[in-house]
N, C-alpha and C positions, 0 to 999 in steps of 0.2 A: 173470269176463270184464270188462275193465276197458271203461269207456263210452267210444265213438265222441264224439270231438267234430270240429267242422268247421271246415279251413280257413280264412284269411281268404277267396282269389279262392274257394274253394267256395261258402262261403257269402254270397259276393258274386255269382256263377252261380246259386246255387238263386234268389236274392231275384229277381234279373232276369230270369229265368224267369217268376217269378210276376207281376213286374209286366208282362208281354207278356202275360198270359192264360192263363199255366200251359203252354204249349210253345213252343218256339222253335229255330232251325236258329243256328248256330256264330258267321256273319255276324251276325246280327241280336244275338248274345249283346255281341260285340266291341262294336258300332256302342252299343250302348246301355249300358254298361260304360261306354266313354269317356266319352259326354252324363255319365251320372249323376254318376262319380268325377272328371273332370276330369282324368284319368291314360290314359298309353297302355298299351295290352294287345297282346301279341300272339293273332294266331289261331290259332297252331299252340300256345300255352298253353293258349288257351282250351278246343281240341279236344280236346288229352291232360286235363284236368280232367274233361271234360263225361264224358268216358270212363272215366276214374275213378270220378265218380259212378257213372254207372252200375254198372259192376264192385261197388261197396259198397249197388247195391239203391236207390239216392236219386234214381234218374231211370231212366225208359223209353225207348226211343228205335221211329223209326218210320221206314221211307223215305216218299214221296212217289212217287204212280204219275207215269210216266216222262209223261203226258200234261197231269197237273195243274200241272206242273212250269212258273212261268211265264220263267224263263230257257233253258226244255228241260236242264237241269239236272238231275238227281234232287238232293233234301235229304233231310239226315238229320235228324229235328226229333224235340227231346226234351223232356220234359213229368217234372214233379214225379211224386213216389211218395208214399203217407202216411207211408211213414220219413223222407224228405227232410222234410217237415212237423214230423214231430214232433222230428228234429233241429234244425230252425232255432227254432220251440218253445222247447227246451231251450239253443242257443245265447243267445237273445234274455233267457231268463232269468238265466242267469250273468252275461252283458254286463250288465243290469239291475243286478243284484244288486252288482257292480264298482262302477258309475257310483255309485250310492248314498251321499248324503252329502259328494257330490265338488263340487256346485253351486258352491259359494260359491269354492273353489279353481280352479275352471276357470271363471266367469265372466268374462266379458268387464270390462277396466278402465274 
C-alpha cells in the first residue's frame, strides 16, 4: 500500500487547525490561512478539503448545539486525528530532509 502523503492547502489546513488549538470551524480556517500565507483562499475550497480530510481519517468533525451557537448559526468545527499528526510528522520530515544542504543556495544576497 503505497504511503499517504499530504497536500500542500492540506497540509496547510491541518497546521492551522493546530495552531487555533486543535479545532476549528471553515471561516476561522479561511480567515487565518490568509493572515498566515498572505494569499487568498476560497471557502468553498477550504470546506471540500476539510471534507476530504476527514473522508481520509485526518480530522473529526462536530456540530455545535444550536444554543451555543453565537451567531445562532450551527458550526461544523473540526479538530486534528493522531493520523493527521503523524502525517504532518512524516510530511515535516521529508520537507526537512529536501531543505537539507540547501542553505547557502537559497540565502538571502
Amino acid at each position: 500500500m503505497p504511503r499517504e502523503t499530504l497536500g500542500e492547502l492540506e497540509q496547510q489546513i491541518l497546521l492551522v487547525i493546530l495552531q487555533c488549538g486543535g479545532e476549528s470551524y471553515s471561516v476561522q480556517v479561511v480567515e487565518e490561512l490568509e493572515q498566515r500565507t498572505g494569499r487568498g483562499v476560497s471557502q468553498a475550497a477550504v470546506f471540500i478539503v476539510l471534507r476530504r480530510l476527514e473522508e481520509k481519517g485526518l480530522l473529526a468533525s462536530r456540530l455545535d448545539e444550536p444554543a451555543d451557537a453565537p451567531t445562532g448559526r450551527v458550526r461544523r468545527y473540526f479538530s486534528t486525528t493522531p493520523l493527521a499528526l503523524e502525517r504532518l510528522r512524516a510530511s515535516r520530515r521529508a520537507l526537512l530532509e529536501l531543505w537539507d544542504g540547501l542553505e547557502e543556495v537559497l540565502s538571502e544576497p
